[in-house]
KEKE-3310 file (N, C-alpha, C; in steps of 0.2 Angstrom, whole numbers, plus 5000, padded with zeros to 4 digits):
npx = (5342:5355:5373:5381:5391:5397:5399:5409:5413:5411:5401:5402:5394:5393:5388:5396:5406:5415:5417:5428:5426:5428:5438:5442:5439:5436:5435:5424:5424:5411:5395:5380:5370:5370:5382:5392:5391:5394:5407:5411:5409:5417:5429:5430:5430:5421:5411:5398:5390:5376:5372:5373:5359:5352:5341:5340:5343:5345:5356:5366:5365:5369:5382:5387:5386:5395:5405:5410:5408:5416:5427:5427:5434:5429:5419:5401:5388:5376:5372:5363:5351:5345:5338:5334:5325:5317:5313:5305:5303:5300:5307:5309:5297:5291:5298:5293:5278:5281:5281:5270:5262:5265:5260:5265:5268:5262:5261:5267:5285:5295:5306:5310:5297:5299:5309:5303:5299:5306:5316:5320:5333:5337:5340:5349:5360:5362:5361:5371:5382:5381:5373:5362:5352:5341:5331:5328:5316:5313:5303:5306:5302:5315:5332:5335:5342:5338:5329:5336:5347:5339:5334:5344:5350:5342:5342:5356:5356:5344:5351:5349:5355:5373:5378:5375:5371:5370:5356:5356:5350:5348:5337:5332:5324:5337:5343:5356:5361:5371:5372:5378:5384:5391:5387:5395:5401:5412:5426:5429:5422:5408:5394:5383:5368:5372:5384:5380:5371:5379:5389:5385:5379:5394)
npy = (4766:4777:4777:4788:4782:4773:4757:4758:4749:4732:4718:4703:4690:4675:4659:4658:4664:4680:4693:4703:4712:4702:4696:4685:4691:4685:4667:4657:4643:4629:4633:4640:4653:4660:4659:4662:4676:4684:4679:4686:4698:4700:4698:4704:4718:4726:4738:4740:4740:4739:4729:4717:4714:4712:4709:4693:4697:4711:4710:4703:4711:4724:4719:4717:4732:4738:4733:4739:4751:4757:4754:4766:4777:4790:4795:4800:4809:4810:4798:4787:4772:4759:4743:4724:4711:4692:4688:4697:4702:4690:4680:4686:4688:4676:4669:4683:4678:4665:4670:4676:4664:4657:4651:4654:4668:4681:4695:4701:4699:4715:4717:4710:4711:4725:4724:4716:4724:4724:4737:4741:4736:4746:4758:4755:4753:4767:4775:4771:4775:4786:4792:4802:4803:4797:4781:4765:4750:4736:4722:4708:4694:4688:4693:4709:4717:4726:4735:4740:4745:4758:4764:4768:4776:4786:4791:4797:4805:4814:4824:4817:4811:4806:4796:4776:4766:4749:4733:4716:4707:4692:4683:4667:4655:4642:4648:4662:4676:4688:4703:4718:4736:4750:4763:4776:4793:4788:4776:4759:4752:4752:4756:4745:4735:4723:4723:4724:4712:4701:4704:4699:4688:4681)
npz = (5253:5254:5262:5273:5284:5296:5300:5316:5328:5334:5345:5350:5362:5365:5368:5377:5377:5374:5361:5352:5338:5332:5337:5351:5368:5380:5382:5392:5402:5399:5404:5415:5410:5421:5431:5420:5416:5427:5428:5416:5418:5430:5421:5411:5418:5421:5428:5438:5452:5451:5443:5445:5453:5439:5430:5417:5403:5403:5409:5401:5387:5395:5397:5386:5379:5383:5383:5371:5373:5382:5375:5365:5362:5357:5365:5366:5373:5365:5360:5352:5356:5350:5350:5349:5347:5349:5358:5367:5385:5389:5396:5407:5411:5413:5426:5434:5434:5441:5453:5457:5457:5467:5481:5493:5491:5495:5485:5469:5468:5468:5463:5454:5444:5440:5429:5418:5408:5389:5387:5399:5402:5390:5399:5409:5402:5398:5407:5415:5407:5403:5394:5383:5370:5357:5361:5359:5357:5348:5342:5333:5322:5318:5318:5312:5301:5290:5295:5307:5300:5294:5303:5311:5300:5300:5312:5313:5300:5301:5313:5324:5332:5336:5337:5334:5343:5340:5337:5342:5356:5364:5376:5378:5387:5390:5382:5375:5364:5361:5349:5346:5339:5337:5327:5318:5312:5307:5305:5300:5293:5279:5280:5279:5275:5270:5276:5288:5292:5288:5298:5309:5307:5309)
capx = (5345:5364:5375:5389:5391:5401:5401:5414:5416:5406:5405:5397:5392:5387:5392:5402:5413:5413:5421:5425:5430:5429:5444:5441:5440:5436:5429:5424:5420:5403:5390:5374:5372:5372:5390:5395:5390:5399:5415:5412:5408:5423:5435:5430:5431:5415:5412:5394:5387:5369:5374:5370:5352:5348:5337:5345:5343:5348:5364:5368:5364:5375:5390:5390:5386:5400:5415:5408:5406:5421:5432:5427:5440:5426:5411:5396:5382:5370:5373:5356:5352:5340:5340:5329:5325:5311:5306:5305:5307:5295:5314:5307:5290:5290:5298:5288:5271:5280:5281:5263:5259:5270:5255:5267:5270:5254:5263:5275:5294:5293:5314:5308:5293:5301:5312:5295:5297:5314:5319:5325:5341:5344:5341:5354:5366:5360:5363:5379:5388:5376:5370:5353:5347:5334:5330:5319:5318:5308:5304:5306:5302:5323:5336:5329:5347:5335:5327:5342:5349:5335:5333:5351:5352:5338:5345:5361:5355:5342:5356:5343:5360:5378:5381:5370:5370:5362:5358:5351:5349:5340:5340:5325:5325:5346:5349:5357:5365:5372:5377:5380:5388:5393:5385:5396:5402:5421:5427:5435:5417:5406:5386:5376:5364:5375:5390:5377:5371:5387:5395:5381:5385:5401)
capy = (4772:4776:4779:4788:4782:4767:4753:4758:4743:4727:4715:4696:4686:4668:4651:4655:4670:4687:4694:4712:4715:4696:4693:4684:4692:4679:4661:4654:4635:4630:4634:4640:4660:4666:4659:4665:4682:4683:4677:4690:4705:4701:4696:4713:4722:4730:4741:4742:4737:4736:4722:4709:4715:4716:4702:4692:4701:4717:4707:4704:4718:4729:4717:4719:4736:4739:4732:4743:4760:4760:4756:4769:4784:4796:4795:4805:4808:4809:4791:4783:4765:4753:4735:4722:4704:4688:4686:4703:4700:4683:4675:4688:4688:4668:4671:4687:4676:4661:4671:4676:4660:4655:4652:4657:4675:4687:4701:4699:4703:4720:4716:4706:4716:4731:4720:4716:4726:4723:4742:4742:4736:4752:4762:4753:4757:4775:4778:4769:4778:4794:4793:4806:4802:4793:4773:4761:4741:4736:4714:4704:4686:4686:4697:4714:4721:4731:4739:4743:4752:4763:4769:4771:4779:4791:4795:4800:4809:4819:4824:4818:4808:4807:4788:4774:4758:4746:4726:4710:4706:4690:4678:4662:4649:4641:4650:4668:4681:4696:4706:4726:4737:4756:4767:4784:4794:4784:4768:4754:4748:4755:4754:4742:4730:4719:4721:4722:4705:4698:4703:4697:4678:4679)
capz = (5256:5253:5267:5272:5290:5294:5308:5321:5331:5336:5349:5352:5366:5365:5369:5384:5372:5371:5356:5351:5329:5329:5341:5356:5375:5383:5383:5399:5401:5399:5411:5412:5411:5428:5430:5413:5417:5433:5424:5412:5423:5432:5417:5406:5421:5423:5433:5439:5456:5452:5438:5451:5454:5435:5425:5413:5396:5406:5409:5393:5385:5397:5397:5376:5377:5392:5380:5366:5373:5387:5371:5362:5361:5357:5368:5366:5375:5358:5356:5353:5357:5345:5352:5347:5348:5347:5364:5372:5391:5390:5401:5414:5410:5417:5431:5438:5435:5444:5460:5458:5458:5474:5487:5501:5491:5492:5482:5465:5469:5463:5458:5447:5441:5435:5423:5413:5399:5385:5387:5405:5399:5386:5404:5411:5399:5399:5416:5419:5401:5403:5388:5384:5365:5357:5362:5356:5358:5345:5343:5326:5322:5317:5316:5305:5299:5287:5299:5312:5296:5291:5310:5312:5296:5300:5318:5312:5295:5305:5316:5335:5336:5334:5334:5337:5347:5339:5337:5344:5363:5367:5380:5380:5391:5391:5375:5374:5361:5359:5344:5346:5333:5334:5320:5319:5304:5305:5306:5294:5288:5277:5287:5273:5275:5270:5282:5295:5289:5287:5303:5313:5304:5311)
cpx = (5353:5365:5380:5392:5394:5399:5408:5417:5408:5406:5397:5397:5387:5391:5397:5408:5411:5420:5419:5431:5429:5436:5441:5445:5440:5430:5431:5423:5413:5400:5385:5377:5374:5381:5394:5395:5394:5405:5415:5415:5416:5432:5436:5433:5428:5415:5403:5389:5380:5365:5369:5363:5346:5343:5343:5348:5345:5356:5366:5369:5370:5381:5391:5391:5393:5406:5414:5410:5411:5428:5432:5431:5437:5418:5408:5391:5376:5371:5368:5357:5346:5343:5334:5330:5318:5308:5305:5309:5303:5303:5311:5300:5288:5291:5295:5281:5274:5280:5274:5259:5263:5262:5259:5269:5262:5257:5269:5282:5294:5304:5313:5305:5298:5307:5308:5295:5305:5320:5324:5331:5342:5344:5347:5360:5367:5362:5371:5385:5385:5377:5361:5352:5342:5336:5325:5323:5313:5309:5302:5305:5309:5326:5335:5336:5342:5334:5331:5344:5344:5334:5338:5353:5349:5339:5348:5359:5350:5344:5352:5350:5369:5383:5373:5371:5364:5362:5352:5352:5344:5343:5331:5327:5333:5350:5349:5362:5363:5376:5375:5385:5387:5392:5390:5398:5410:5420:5428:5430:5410:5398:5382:5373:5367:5381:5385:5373:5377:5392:5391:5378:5389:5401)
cpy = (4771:4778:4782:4787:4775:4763:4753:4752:4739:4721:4707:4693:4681:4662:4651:4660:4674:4689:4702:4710:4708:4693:4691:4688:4690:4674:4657:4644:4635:4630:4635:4648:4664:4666:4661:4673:4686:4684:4682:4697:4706:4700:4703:4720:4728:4732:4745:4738:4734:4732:4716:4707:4713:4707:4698:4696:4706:4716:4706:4709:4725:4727:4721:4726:4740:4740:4737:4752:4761:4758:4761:4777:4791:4796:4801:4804:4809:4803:4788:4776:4761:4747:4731:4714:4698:4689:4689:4702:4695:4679:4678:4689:4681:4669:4677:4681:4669:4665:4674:4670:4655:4657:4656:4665:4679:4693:4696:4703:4708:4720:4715:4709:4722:4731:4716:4720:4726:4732:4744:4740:4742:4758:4762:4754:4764:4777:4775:4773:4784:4795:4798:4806:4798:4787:4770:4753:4741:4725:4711:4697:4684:4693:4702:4717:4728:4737:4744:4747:4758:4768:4772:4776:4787:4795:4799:4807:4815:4825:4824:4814:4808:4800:4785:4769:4754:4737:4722:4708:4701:4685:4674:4657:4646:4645:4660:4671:4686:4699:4712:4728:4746:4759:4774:4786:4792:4778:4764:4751:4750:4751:4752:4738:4725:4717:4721:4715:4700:4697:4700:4689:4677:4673)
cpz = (5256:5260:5269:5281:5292:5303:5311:5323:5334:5342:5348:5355:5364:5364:5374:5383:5372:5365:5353:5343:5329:5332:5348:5362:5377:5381:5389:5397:5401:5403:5410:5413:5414:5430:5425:5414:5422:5432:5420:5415:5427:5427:5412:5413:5420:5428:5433:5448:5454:5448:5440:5450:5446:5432:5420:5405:5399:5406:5405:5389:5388:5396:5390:5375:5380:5387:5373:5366:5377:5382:5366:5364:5360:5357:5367:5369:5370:5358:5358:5354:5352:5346:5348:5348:5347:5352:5369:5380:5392:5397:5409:5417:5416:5422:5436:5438:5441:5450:5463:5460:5466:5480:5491:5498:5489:5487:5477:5468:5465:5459:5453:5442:5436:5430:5417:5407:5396:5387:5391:5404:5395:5395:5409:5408:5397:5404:5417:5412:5400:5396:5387:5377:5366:5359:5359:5357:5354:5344:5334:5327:5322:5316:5309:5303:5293:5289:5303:5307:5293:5297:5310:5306:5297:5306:5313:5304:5299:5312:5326:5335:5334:5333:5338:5339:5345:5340:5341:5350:5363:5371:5381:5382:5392:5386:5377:5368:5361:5352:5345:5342:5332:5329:5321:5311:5303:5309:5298:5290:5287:5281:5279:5277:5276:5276:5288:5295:5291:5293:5310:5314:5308:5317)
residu = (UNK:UNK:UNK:UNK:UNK:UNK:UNK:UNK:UNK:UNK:UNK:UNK:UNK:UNK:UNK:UNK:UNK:UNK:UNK:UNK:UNK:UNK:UNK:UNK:UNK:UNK:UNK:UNK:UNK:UNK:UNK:UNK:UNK:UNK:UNK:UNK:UNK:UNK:UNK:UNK:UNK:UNK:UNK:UNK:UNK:UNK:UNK:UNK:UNK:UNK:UNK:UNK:UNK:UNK:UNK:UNK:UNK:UNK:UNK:UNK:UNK:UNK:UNK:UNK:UNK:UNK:UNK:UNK:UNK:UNK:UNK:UNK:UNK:UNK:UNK:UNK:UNK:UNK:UNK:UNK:UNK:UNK:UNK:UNK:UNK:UNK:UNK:UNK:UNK:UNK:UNK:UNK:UNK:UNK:UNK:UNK:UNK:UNK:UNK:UNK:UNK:UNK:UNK:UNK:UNK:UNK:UNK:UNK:UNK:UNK:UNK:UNK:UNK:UNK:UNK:UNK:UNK:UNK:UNK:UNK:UNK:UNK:UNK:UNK:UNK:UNK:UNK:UNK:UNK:UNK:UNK:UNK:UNK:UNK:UNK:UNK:UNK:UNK:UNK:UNK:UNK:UNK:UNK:UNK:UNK:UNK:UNK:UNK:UNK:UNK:UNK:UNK:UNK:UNK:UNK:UNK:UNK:UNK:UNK:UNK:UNK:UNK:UNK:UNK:UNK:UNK:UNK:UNK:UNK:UNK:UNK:UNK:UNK:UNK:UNK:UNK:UNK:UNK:UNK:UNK:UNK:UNK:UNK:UNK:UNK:UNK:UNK:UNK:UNK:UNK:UNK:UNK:UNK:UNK:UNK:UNK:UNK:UNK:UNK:UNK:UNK:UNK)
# end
């Protein structure tokens, strides 16, 4: 499928770095995630109260999407989301069943619970950037650059969007990344396979 639609802008979180075009925003010292997040939220200069509260993949997922969508010069509320990843919310999955299994708790912590499924994070970027298109979370064995460009081509080409948020969100066990990347009709780099390939290398 040809394309006449280009990647606008990109961003990566992992290893303690956030990076946007491949320039560093910050790198924190090494920690585990929750401190890293923190340091972020406060070093981007995020602006959401109910951050705190969210799961970890939720955390993630908003930070990337945060430095993405509050740099963009021409927001749109069409702007679809397509995330993806290996291991759903299994990071949150764990932790809800460990509190079922907690003798002293008769009930699961519904906080927790209603971070159970991977999509609660695009709602969280939907509400906090009022965004109303299509979403979809969908889970691969590895990174499906194929696929992110067939959907996002199919959004934009069917005109259900006017840009699309797309990419890899995962967070299992100590390990976390994030890759998101701006689909609209401008920008400096042509929307292939390839560069979506290539820039998710970096």
């Amino acid at each position: 499928m040809s394309s006449n639609h280009y990647i606008q802008a990109f961003v990566h979180i992992k290893n303690e770095t956030v990076s946007l075009h491949g320039n560093t925003l910050l790198a924190a010292p090494k920690t585990d995630f929750s401190t890293f997040s923190k340091t972020a939220y406060k070093e981007l200069g995020t602006k959401y109260p109910k951050f705190f509260k969210m799961d970890r993949l939720s955390k993630l997922a908003f930070l990337a999407a945060d430095v993405l969508l509050k740099n963009d010069k021409d927001p749109q509320e069409n702007t679809a989301i397509v995330l993806s990843n290996r291991a759903s919310s299994l990071d949150t999955d764990m932790k809800h069943q460990n509190t079922i299994a907690d003798a002293a708790n008769y009930y699961p912590s519904p906080a927790v619970f209603v971070y159970t499924l991977p999509n609660i994070c695009i709602g969280e970027i939907s509400i906090k950037h009022k965004l109303f298109s299509e979403n979809s979370f969908f889970i691969f064995d590895r990174f499906n650059a194929n696929y992110l460009f067939d959907y996002a081509e199919s959004l934009l080409k069917t005109k259900k969007a006017s840009k699309v948020l797309c990419g890899w969100v995962e967070v299992d066990a100590g390990n976390y990344e994030a890759f998101l990347y701006l689909v609209s009709d401008t920008g400096a780099i042509k929307h292939t396979i390839k560069e979506i390939t290539r820039l998710y290398k970096l």
